[in-house]
C-alpha positions as CSV (number, residue, x, y, z in Angstrom):
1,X,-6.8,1.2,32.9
2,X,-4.5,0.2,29.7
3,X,-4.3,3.0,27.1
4,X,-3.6,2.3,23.8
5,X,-2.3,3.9,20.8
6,X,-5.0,4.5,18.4
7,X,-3.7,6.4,15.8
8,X,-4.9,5.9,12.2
9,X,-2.3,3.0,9.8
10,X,-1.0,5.5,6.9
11,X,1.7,4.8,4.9
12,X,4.4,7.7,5.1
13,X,7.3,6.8,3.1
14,X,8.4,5.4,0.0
15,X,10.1,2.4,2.4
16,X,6.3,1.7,3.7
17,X,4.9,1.6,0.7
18,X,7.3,-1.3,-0.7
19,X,6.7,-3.5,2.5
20,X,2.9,-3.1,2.3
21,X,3.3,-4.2,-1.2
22,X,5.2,-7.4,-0.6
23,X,3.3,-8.1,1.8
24,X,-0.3,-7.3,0.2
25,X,0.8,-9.2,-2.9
26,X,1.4,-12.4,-1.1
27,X,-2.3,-13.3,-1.8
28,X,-3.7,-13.5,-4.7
29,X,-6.9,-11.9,-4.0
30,X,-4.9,-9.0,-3.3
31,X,-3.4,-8.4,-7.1
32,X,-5.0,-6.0,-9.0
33,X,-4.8,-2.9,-8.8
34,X,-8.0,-1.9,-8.3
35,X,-7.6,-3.3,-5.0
36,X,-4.0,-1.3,-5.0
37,X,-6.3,2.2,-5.5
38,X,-8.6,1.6,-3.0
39,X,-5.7,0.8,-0.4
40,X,-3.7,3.6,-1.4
41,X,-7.3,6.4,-0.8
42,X,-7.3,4.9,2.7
43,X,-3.5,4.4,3.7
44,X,-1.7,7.1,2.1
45,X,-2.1,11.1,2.8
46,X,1.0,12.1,0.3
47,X,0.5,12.6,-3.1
48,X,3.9,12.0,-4.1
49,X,3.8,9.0,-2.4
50,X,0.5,8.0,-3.2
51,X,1.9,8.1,-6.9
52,X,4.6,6.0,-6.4
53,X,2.4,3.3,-4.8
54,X,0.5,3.0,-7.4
55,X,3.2,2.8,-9.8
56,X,5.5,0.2,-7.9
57,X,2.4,-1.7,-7.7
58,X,1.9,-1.4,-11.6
59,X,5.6,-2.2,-11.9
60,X,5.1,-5.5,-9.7
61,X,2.0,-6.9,-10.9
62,X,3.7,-6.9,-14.2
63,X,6.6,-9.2,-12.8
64,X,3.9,-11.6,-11.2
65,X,2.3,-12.1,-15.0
């Protein structure tokens, strides 16, 4: 029998949190941040990194305007 690894996705570092971002905002349906909130309750445990999610998100949707 094949075990697998089923831990729960959480982002842990600032590093993480930048990659999800790219790679969440490579569809447009992604980019709000609403959408950024709801994905940082589920994914991230840290507050302090929780934080700067949401701000580098903030930051980025700026650019994409």
């Amino acid at each position: 029998m094949t075990k697998f690894d089923l831990r729960e996705f959480v982002l842990e570092n600032k590093a993480e949190a930048d990659a999800y971002l790219d790679e969440l905002f490579k569809k447009d349906q992604y980019r709000s941040i609403d959408e950024v909130r709801i994905r940082a309750e589920k994914y991230i445990r840290d507050a302090i990194i929780k934080k700067y999610f949401i701000g580098k998100a903030e930051e980025m949707l700026q650019d994409l305007r």
